[in-house]
N, C-alpha and C positions, 0 to 999 in steps of 0.2 A: 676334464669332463668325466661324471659318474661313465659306470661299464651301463647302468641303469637307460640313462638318458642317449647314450650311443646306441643302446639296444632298439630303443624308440625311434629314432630319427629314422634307422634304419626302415624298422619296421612299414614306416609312414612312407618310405620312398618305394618299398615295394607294394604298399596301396595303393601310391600313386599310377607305378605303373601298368598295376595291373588295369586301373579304371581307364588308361590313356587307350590301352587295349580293349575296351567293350565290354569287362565286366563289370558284374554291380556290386559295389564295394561297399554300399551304405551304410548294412549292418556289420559291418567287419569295422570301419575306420570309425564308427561310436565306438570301439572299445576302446580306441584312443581319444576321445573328445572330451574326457574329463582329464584335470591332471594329474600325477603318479602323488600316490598317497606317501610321505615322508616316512610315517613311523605306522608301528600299530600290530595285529596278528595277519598272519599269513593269507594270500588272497583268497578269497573264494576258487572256487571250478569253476568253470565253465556256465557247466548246468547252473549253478545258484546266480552267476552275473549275471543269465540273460533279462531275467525279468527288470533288473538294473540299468539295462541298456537303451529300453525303448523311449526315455527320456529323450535322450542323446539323440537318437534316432528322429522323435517328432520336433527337437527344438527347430529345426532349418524351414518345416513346415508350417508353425507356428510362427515364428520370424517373417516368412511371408506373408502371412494373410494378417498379421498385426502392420506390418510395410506397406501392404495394396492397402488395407482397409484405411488408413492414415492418408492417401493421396484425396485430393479433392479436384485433383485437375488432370489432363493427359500427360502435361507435363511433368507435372509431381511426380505421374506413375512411372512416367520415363528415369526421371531423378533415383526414386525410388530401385529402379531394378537395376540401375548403373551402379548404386549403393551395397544393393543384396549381397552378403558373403556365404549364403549357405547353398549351392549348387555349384559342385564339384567342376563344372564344366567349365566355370570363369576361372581357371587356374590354368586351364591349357588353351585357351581363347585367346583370342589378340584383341575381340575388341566386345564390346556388347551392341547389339541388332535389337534395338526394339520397336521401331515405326517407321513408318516412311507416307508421304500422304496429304488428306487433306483433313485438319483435326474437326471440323463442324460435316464431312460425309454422312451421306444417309446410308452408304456401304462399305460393311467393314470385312475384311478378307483375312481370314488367317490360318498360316502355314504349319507348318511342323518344326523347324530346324533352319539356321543359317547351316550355308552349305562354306563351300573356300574363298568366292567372290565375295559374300555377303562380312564374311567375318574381317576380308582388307578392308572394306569400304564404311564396315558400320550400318548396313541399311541392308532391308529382307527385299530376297527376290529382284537381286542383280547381274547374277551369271546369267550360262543360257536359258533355267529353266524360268524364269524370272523375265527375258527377254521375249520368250514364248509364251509366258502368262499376260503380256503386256498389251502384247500382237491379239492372242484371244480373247480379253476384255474390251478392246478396241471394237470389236464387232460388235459388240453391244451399249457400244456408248461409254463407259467403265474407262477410267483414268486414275493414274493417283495424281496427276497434276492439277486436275478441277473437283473431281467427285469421285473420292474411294480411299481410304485409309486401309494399309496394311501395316500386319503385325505378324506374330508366331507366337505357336505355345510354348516354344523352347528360345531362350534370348543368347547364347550362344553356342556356337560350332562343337559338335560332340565331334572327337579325336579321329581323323579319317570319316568323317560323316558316317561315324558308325548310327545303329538306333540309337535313340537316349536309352536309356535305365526309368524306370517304372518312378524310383526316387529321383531322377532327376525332371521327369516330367511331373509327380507333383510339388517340389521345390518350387517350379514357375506358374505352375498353374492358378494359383490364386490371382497372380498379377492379370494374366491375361483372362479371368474370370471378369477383375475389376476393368479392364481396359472396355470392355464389351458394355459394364454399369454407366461408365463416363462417358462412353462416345455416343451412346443409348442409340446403335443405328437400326433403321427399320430392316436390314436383309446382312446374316452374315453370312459371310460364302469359308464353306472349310474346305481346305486344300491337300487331300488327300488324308486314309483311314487314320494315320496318328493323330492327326489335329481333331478329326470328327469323332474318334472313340472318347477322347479326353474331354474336352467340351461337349458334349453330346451324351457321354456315361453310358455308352451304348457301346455292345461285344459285335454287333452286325460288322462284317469287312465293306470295306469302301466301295465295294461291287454292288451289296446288297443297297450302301445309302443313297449312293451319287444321285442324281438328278430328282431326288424328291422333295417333296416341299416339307419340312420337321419344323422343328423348335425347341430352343434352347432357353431352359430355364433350370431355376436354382430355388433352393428352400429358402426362405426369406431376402428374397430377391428385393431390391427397390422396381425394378420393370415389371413389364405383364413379358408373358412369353414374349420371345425374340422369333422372327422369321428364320429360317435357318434352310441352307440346300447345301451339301459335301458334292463336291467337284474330286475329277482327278489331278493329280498332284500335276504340275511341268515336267516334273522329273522325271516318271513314270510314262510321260507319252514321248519323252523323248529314246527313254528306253525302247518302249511300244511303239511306236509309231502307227502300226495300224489300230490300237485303237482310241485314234484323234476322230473316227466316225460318234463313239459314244462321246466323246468329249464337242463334237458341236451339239449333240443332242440335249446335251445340260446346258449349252449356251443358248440356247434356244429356247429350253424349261426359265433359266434365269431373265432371260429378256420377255417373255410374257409375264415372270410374275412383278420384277420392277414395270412393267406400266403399267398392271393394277393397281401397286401401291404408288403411283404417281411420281416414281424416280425421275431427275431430271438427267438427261443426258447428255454427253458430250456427243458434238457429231460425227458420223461414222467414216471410216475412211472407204 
């Protein structure tokens, strides 16, 4: 083996580690994402590659939204992101998390992130916070067993449930843009400020969103606006605990606007 391609391997292992650790490696590991040139004059600097590199950098985003935009069914889309190899986070995952539900729901619910439970079992919002979220929707009639489809903007476990990375939230984000196209429900509920800033394109923290009534939409969208309300995450109120006050307060904004919109519901316990 070249001293070259030792060098490399290396290099790419402490990419890896560093991203296993929380930071964003995106722009650093395109500078290995083409491959070593054989022959020819000496490399550029630095400075001259970067303009070089942004290729590298968009192809994983572009791979997405050519991958969603190809699905024409939930399934496909599930297919689809079980397939996707450009989000760094399916390399230290165990498994891919992308639905769990009822696929014809008129509400659709989505998260941030599989957490440790989510990522053994395959399926969003199964541990405790998931447990909690389950218990909470029950109040208002909300089931994934009869009426409610969940998903996340992120389809696998980032390392320690650290945050994602900015590049690995828009790696998935096309998919869960199209997930919302396909399932066309009338009320999506987001689940805490990561999911609400990234579908929603909005810098407001999750304190300023939760319990109002928005809408999500996109520049050449097939729908008309989407109903849209940002909940607090599970996670977050099981940290908090005291404030599950504001958290019935948006259960409450949620179940007055599903019976406007004529949601059927499961009965309450």
């Amino acid at each position: 083996m070249s001293p070259d391609v030792s060098q490399a391997q290396a290099a790419r292992a402490l990419l890896a580690f560093w991203r296993a650790a929380g930071v964003d490696m995106d722009e650093a590991e395109a500078v290995y994402a083409a491959a070593p040139a054989k022959s020819g004059p000496p490399a550029p600097s630095p400075a001259a590659r970067r303009p070089a590199r942004a290729p590298a950098v968009q192809a994983p985003l572009d791979a997405a939204k050519a991958a969603a935009a190809a699905a024409s069914s939930i399934a496909q889309l599930g297919a689809a992101v079980e397939a996707f190899e450009g989000c760094g986070l399916k390399s230290t995952a165990r498994t891919t998390v992308f639905a769990d539900g009822v696929e014809g729901a008129r509400v659709l619910l989505l998260g941030e992130a599989p957490g440790k439970e989510e990522d053994e079992q395959g399926k969003p919002f199964v541990g405790r916070p998931g447990q909690l979220l389950d218990r909470m929707l029950a109040v208002i009639g909300l089931d994934r067993r009869s009426n409610l489809l969940i998903s996340n903007t992120i389809f696998w476990r980032p390392p320690g449930d650290r945050p994602p990375t900015q590049g690995e939230i828009a790696s998935c984000l096309p998919f869960a843009e199209r997930l919302v196209a396909l399932a066309k429900p009338d009320l999506v509920i987001l689940a805490g400020g990561a999911a609400a800033q990234a579908m929603l394109k909005r810098d407001e923290t999750v304190g300023k969103m939760r319990g109002r009534r928005l809408a999500y939409t996109r520049e050449g969208m097939e729908l008309p606006p989407v109903n849209a309300m940002v909940m607090l995450h599970p996670s977050y109120l099981l940290r908090r605990p005291q404030e599950k006050r504001q958290a019935w307060g948006d259960l409450l904004a949620l179940d007055a606007w599903l019976d406007e919109l004529g949601v059927a519901r499961a009965p309450r316990p």
